[in-house]
C-alpha atoms as an extended CHARMM CRD file, in Angstrom:
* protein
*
       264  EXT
         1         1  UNK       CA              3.2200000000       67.9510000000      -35.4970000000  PROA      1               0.0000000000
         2         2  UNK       CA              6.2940000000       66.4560000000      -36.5260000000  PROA      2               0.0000000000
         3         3  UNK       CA              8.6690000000       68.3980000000      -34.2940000000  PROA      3               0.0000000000
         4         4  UNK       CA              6.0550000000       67.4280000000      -30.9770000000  PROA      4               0.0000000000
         5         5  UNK       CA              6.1770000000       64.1370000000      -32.2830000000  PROA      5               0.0000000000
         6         6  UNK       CA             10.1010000000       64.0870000000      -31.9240000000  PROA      6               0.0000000000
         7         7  UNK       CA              9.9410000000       65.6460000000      -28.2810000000  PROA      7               0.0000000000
         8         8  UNK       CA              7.1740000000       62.9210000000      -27.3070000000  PROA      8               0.0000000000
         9         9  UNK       CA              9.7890000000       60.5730000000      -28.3950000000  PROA      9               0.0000000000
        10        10  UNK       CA             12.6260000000       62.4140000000      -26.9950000000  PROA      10              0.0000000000
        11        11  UNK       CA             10.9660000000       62.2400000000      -23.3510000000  PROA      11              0.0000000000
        12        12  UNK       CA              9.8690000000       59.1740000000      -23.5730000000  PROA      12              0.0000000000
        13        13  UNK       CA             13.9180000000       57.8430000000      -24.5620000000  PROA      13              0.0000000000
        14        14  UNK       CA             14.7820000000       60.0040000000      -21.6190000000  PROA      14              0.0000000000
        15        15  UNK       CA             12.1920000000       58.4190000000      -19.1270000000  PROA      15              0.0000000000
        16        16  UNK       CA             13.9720000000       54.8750000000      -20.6350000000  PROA      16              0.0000000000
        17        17  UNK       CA             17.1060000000       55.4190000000      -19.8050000000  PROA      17              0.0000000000
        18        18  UNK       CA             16.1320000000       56.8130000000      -16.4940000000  PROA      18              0.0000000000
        19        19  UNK       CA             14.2570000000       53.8400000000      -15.8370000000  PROA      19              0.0000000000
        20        20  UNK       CA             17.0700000000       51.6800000000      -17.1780000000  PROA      20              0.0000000000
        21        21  UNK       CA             19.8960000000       53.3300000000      -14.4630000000  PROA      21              0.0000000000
        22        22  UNK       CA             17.9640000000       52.9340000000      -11.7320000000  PROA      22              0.0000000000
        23        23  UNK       CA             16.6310000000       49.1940000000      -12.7920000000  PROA      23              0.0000000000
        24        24  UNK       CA             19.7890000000       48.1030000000      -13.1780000000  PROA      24              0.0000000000
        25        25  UNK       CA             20.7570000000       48.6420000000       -9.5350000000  PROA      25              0.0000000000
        26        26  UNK       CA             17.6280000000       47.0290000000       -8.4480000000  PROA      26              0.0000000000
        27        27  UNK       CA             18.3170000000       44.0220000000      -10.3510000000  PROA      27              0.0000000000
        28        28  UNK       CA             21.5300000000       43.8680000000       -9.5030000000  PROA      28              0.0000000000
        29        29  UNK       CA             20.7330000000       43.5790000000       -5.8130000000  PROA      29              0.0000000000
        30        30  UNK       CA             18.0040000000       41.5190000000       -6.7560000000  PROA      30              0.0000000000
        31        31  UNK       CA             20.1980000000       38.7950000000       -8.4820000000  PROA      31              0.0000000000
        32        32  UNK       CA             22.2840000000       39.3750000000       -5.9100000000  PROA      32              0.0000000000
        33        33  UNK       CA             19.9920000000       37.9940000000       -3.5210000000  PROA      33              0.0000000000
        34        34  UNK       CA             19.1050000000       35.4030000000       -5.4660000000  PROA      34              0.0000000000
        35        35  UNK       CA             22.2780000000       33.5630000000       -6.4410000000  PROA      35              0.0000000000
        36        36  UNK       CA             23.4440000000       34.0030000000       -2.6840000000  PROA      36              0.0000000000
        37        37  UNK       CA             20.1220000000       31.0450000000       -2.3530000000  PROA      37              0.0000000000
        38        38  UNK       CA             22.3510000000       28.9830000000       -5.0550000000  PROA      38              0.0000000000
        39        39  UNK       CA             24.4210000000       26.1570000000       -4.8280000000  PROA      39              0.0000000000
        40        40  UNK       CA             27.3860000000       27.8230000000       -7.1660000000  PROA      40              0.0000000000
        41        41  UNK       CA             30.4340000000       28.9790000000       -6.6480000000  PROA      41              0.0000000000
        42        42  UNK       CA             31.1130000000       32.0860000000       -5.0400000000  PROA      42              0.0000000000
        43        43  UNK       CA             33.1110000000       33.5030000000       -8.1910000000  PROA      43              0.0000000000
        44        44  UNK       CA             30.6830000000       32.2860000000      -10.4520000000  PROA      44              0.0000000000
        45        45  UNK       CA             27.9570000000       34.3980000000       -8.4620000000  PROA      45              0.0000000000
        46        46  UNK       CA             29.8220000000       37.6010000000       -8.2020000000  PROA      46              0.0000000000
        47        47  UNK       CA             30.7190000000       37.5860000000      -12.1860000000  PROA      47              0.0000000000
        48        48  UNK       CA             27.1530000000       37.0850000000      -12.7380000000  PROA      48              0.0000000000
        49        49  UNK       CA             25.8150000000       39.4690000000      -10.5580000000  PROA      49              0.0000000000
        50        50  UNK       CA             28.6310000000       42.1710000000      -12.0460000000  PROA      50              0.0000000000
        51        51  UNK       CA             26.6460000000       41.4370000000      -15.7480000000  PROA      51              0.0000000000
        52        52  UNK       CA             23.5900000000       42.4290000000      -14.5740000000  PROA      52              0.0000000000
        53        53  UNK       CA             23.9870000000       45.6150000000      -14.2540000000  PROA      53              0.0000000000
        54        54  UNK       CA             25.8750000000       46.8070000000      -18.0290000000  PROA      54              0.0000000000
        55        55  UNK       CA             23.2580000000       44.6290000000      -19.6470000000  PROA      55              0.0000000000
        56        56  UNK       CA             20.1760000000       46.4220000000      -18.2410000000  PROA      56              0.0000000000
        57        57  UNK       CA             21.6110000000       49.6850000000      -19.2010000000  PROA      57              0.0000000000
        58        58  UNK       CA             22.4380000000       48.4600000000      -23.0410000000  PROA      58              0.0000000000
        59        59  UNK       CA             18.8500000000       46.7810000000      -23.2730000000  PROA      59              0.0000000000
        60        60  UNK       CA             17.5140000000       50.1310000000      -22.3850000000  PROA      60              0.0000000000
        61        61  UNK       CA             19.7920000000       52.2800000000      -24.5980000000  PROA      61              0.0000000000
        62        62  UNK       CA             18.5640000000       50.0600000000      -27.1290000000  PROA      62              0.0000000000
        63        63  UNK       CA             14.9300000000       50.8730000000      -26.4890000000  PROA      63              0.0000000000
        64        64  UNK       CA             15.7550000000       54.2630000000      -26.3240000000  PROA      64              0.0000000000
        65        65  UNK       CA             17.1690000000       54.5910000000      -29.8970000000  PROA      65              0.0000000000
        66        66  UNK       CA             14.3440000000       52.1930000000      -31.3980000000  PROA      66              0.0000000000
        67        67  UNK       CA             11.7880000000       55.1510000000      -29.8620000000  PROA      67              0.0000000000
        68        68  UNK       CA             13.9130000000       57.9850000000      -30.6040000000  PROA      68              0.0000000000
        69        69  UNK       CA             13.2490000000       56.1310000000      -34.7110000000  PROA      69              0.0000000000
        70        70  UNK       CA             17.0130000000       56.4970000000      -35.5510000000  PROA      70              0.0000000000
        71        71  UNK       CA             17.5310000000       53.2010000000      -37.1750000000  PROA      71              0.0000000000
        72        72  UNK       CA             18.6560000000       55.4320000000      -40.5170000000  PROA      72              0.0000000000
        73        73  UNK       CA             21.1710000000       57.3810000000      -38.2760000000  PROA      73              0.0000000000
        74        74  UNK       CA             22.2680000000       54.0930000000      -36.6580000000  PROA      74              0.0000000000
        75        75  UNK       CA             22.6090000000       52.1540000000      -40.2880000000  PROA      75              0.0000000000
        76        76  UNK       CA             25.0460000000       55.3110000000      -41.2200000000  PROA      76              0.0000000000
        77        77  UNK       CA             26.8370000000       55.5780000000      -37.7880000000  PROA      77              0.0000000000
        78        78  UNK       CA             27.3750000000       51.5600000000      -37.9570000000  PROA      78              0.0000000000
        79        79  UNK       CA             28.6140000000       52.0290000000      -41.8800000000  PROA      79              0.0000000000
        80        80  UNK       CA             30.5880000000       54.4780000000      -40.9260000000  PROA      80              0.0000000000
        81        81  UNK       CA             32.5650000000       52.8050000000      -37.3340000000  PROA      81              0.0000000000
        82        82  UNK       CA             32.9380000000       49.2860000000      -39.5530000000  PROA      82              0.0000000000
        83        83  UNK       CA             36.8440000000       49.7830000000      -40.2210000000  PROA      83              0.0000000000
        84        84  UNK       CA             36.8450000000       51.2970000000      -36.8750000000  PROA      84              0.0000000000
        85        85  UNK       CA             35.4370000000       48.0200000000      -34.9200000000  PROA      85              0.0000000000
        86        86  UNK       CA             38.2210000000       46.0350000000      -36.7190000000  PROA      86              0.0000000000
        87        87  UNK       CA             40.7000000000       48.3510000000      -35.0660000000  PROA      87              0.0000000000
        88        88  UNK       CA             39.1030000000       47.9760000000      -31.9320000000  PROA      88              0.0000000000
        89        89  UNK       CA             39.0270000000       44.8620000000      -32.2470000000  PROA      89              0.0000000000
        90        90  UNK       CA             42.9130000000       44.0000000000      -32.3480000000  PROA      90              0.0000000000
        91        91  UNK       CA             43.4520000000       46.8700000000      -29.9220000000  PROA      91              0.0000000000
        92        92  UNK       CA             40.9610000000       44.8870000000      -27.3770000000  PROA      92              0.0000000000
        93        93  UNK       CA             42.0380000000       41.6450000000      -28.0830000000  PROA      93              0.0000000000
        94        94  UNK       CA             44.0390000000       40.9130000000      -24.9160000000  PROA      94              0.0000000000
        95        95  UNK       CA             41.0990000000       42.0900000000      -23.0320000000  PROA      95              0.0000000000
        96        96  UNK       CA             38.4150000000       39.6400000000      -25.1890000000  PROA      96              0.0000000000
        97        97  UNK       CA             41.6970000000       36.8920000000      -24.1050000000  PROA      97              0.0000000000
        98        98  UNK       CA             41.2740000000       37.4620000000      -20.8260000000  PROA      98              0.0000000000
        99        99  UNK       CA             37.8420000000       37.7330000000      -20.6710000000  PROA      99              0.0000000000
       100       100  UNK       CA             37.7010000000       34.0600000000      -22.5230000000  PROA      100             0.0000000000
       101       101  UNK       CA             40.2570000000       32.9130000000      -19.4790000000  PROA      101             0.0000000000
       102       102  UNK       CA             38.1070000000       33.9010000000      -16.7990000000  PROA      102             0.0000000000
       103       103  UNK       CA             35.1600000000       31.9550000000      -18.1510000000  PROA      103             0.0000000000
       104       104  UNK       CA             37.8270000000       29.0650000000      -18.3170000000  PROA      104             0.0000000000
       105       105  UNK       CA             38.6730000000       29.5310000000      -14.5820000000  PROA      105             0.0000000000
       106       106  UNK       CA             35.3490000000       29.3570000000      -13.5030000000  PROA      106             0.0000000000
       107       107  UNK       CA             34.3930000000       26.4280000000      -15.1640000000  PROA      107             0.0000000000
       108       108  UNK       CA             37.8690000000       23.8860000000      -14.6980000000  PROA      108             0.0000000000
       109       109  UNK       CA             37.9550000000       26.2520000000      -11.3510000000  PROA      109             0.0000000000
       110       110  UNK       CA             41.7490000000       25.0290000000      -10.1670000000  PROA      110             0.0000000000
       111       111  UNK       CA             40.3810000000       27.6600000000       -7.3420000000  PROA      111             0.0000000000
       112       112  UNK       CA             37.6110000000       29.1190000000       -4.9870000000  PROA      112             0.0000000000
       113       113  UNK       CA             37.0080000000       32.2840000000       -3.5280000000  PROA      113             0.0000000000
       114       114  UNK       CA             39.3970000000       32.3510000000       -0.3630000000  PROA      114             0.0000000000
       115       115  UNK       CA             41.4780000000       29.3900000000       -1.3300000000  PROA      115             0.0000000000
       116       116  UNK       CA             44.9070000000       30.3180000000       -0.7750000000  PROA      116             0.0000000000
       117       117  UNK       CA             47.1450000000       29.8540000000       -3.8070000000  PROA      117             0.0000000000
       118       118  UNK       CA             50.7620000000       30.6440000000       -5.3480000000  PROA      118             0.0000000000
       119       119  UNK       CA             50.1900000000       32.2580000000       -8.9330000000  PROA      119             0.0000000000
       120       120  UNK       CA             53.4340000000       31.6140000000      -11.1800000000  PROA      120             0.0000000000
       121       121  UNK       CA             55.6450000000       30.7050000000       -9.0270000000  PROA      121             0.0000000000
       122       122  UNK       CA             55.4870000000       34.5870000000       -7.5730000000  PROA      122             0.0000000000
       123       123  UNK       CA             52.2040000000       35.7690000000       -6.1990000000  PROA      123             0.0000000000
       124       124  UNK       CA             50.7070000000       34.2820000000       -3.1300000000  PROA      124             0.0000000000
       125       125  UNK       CA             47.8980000000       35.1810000000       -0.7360000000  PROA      125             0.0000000000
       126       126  UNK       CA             43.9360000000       33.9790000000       -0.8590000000  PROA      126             0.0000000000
       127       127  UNK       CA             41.5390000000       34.4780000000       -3.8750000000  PROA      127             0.0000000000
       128       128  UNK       CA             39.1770000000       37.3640000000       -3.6800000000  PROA      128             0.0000000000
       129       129  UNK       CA             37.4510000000       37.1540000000       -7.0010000000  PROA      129             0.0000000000
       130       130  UNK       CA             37.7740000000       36.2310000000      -10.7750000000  PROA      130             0.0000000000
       131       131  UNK       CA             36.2880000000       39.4870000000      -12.5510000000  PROA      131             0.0000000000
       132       132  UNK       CA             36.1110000000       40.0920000000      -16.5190000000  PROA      132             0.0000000000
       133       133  UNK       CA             39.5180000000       40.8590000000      -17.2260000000  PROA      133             0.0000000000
       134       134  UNK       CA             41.4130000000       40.4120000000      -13.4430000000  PROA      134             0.0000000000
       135       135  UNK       CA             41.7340000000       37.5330000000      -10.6640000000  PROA      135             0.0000000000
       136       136  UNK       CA             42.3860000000       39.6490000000       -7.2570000000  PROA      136             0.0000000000
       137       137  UNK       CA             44.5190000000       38.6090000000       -4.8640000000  PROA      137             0.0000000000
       138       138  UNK       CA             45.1930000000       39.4410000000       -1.5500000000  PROA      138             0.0000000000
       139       139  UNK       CA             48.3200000000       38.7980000000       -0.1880000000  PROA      139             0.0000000000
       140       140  UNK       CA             49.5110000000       37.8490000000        3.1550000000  PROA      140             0.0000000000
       141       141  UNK       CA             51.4470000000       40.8940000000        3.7700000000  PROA      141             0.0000000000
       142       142  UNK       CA             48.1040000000       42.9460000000        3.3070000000  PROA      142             0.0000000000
       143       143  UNK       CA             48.9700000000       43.6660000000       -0.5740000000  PROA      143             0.0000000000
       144       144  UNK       CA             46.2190000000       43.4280000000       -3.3560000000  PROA      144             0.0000000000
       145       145  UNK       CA             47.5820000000       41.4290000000       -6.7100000000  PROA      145             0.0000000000
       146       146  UNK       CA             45.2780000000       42.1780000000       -9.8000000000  PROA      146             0.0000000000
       147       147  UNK       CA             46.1020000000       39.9170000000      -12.2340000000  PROA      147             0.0000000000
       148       148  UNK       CA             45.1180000000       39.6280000000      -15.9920000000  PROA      148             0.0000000000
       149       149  UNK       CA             42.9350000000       36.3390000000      -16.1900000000  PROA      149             0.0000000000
       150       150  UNK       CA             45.1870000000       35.1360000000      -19.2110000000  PROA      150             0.0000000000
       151       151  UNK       CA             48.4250000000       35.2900000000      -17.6570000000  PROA      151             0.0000000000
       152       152  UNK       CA             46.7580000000       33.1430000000      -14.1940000000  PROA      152             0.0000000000
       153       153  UNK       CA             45.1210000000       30.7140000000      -16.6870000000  PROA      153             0.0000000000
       154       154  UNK       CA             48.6800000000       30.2530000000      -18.1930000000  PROA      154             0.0000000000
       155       155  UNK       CA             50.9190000000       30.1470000000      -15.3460000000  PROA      155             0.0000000000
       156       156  UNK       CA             51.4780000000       27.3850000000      -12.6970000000  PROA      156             0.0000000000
       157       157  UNK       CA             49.0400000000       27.8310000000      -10.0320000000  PROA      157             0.0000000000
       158       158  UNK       CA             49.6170000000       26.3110000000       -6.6770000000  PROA      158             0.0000000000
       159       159  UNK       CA             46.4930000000       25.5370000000       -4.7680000000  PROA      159             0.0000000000
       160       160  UNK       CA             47.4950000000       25.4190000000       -1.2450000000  PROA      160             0.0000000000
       161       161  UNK       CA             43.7030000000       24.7180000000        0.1570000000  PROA      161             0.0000000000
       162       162  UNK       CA             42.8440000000       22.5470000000       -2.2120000000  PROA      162             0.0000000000
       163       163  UNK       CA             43.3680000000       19.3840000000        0.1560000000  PROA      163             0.0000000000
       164       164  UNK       CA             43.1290000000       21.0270000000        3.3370000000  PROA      164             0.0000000000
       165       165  UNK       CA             46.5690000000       20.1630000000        4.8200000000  PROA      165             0.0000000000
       166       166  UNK       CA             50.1310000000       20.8940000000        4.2570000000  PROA      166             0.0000000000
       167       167  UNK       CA             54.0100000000       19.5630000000        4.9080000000  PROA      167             0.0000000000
       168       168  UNK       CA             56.4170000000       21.5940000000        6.2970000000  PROA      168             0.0000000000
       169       169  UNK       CA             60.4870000000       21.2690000000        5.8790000000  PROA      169             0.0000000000
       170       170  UNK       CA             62.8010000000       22.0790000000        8.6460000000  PROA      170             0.0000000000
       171       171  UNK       CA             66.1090000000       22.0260000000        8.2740000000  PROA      171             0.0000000000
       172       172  UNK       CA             68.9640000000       22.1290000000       10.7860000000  PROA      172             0.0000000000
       173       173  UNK       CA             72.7340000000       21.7590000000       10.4510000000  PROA      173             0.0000000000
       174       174  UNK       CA             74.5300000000       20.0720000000       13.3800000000  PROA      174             0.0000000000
       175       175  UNK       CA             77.6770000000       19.4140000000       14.1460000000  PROA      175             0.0000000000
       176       176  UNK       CA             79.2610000000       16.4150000000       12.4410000000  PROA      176             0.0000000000
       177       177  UNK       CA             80.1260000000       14.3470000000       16.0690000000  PROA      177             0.0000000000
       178       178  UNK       CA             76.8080000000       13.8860000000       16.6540000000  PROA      178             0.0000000000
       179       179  UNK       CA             74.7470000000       11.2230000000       18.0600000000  PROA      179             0.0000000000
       180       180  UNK       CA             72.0680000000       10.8900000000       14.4550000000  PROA      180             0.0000000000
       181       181  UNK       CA             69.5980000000        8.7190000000       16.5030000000  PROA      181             0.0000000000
       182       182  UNK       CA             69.4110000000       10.8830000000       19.8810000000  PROA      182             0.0000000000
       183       183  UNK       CA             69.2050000000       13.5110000000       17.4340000000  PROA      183             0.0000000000
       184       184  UNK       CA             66.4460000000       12.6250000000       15.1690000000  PROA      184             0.0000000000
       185       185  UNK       CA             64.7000000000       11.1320000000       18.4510000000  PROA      185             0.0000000000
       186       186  UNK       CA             64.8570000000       15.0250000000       19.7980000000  PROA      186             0.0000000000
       187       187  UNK       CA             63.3400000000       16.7810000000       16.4150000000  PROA      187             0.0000000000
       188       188  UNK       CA             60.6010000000       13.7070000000       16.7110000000  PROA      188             0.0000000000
       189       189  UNK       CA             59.4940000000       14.6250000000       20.0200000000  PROA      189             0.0000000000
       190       190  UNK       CA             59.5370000000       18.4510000000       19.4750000000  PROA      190             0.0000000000
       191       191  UNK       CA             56.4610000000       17.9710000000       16.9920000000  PROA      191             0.0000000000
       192       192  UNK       CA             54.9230000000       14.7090000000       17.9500000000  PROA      192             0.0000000000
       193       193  UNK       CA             53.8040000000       15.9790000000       21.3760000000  PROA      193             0.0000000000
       194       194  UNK       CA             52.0640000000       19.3080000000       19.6480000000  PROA      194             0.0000000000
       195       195  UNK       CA             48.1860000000       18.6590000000       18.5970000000  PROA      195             0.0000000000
       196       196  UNK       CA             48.6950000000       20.2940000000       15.6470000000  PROA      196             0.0000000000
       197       197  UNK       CA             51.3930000000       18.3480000000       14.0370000000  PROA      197             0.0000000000
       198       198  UNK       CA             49.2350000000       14.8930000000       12.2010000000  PROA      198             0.0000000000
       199       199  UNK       CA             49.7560000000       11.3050000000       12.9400000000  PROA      199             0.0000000000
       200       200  UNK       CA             49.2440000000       10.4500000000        9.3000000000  PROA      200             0.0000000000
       201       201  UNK       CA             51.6940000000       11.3490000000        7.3640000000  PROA      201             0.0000000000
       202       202  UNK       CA             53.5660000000       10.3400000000       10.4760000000  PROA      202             0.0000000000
       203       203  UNK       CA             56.7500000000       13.9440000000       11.5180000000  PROA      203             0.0000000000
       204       204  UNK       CA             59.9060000000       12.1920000000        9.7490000000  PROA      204             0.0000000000
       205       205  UNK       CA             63.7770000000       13.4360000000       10.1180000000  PROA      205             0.0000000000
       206       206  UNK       CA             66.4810000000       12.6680000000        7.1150000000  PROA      206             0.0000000000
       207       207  UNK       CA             69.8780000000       13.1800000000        6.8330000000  PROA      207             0.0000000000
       208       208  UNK       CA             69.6990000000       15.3320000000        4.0440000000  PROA      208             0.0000000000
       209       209  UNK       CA             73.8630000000       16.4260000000        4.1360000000  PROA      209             0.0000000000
       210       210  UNK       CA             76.9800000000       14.6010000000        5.3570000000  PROA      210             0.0000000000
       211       211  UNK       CA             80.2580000000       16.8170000000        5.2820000000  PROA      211             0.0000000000
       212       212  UNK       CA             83.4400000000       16.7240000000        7.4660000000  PROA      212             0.0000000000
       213       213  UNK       CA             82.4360000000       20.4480000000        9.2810000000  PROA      213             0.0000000000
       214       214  UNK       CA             78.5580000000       19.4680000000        9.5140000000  PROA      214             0.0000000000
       215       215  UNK       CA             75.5420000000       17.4910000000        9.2710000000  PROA      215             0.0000000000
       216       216  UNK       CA             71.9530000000       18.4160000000        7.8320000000  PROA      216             0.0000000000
       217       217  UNK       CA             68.6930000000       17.1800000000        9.2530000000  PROA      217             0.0000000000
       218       218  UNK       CA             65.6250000000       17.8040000000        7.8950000000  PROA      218             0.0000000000
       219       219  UNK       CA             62.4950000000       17.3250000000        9.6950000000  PROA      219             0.0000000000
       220       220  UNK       CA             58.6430000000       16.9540000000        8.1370000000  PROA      220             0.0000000000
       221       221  UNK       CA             55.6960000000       17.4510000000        9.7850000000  PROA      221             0.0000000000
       222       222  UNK       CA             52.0670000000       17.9610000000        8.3740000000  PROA      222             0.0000000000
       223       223  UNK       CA             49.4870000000       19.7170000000       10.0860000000  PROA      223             0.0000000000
       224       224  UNK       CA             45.8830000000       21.2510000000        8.5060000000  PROA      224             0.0000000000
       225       225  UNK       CA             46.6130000000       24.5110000000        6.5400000000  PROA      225             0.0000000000
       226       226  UNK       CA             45.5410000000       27.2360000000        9.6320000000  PROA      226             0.0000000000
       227       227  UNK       CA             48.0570000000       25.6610000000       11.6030000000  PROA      227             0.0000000000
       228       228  UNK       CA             51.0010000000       25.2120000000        9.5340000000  PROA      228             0.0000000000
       229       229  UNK       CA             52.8600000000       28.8490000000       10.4080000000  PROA      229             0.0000000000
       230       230  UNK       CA             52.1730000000       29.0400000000       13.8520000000  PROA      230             0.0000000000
       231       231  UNK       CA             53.5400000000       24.9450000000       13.7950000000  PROA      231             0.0000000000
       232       232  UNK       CA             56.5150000000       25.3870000000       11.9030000000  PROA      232             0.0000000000
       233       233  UNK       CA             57.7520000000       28.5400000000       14.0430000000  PROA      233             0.0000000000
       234       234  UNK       CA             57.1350000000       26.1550000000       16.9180000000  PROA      234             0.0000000000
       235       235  UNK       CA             58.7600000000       23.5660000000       15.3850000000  PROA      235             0.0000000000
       236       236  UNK       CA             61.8070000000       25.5070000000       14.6120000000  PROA      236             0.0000000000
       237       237  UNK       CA             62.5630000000       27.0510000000       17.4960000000  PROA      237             0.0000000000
       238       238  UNK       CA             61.6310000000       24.0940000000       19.9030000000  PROA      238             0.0000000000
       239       239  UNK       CA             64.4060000000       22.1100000000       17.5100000000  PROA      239             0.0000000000
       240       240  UNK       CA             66.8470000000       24.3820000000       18.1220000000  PROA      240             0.0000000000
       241       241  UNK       CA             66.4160000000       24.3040000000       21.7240000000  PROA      241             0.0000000000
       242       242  UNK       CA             66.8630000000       20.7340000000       21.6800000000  PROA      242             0.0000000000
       243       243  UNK       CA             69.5650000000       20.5100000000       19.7370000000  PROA      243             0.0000000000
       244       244  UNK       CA             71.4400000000       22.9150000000       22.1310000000  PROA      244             0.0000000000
       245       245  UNK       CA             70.4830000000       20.5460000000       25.2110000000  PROA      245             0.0000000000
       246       246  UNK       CA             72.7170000000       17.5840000000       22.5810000000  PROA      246             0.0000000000
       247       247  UNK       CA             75.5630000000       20.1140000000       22.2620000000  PROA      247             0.0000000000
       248       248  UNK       CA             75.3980000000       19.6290000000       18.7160000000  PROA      248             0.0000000000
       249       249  UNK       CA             74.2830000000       22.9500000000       18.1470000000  PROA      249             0.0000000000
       250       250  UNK       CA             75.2340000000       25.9590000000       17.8700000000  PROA      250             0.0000000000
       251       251  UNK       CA             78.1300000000       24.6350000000       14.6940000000  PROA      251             0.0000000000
       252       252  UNK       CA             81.8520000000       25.5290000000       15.1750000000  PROA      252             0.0000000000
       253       253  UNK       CA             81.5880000000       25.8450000000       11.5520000000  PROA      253             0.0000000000
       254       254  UNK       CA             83.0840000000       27.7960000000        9.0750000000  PROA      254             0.0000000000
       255       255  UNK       CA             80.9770000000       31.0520000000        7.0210000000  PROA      255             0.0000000000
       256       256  UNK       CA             79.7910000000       28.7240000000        4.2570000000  PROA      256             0.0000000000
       257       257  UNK       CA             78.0900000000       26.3230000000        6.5150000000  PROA      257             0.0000000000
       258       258  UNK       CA             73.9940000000       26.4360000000        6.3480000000  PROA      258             0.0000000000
       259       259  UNK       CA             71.8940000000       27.9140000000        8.6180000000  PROA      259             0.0000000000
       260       260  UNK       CA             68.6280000000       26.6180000000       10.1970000000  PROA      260             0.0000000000
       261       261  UNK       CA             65.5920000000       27.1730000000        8.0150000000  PROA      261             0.0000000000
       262       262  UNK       CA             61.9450000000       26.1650000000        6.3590000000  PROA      262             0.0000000000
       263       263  UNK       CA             61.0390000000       24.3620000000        3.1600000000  PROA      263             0.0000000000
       264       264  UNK       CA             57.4470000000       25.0760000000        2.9340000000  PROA      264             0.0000000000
């Protein structure tokens, strides 16, 4: 009786953790579904919908022991693993850190899903998701960063979204004869007849370097973040064509003089 007992028990554990795998899925999609209705952030709702899924399954191995009756072999197996779990422990402790740094992204959340952002002065490219352990990262080149959430939480980040718009620094060395106002009147126009450059912060040229084989202008211009590449490539090459019309440019100058570039 005893032994049928134990294979009554055995099928029904099976039957559990049967139930549990394929329950898990379901409520997965299910919660997936649900938090999509949700006001909260994207990240948030993908981390959440990710713990669905392990959770089921341990709630059902757990019913599938306490049928099974093995709380004596459990008590010895849990006796016997204690000195293990400290080990474990340390081993897994930069994964328990990082796991502690992603819930501290998503709550001061210094970024969304999509926003793009510079990660330690290195990384750039838009958020895809803050997971467990990782923040993803695609990059503009059509990489994938995954970074451990402890080192993003720790480093600089540089939210490029975050307000929406963006300044862009041109810089262009000229010869040193010039004419500085028909010059800075010529990078002004370049930009302030192009919708995508913004009245406010108003395009604005410096002298940035005086020296007796050149000068160095530098021009700013603003524009909303989807526009500022396409903008500053504009901006660049419409400069130096009228900077060439001023004869101030292309610079008799010697190998150490600067060459045109972008600040971003």
């Amino acid at each position: 009786m005893d032994d049928w007992s134990f294979w009554v028990r055995l099928v029904y554990a099976a039957g559990i953790l049967i139930s549990a795998r394929y329950l898990s899925g379901w409520a997965r999609s299910l919660a997936s579904r649900g938090l999509e209705r949700t006001e909260l952030d994207p990240l948030v709702r993908q981390m959440l919908t990710v713990a669905v899924q392990p959770l089921i399954l341990l709630i059902g191995l757990s019913a599938a022991v306490h049928v099974l009756n093995l709380s004596a072999i459990s008590n010895a197996i849990a006796a016997a693993l204690g000195g293990a779990t400290i080990a474990i422990g340390l081993g897994l402790k930069g994964y328990l850190s990082d796991a502690a740094a992603g819930a501290l992204l998503l709550t001061v959340r210094p970024f969304q899903a999509g926003d793009a952002v510079v990660l330690g002065g290195k990384a750039s490219g838009n958020i895809r998701e803050v997971g467990f352990f990782m923040t993803t990262l695609d990059s503009h080149d059509g990489n994938t960063y995954f970074m451990p959430n402890g080192i993003v939480a720790s480093a600089l980040i540089e939210n490029i979204s975050r307000r929406g718009t963006r300044r862009a620094a041109l810089v262009f060395p000229v010869a040193p004869d010039l004419d500085l106002d028909a010059a800075r009147e010529a990078l002004l126009a370049v930009v302030r007849d192009d919708p995508r450059a913004l009245a406010e912060p108003a395009p604005a040229v410096e002298l940035l370097e005086v020296t007796p084989e050149w000068v160095t202008l530098r021009l700013f211009v603003w524009s909303k973040n989807e526009h500022h590449s396409a903008l500053t490539a504009t901006a660049r090459e419409e400069g130096l064509k009228a900077l060439r019309q001023l004869g101030v440019y292309p610079l008799k100058r010697p190998p150490s003089a600067p060459t045109p570039s972008v600040v971003a």
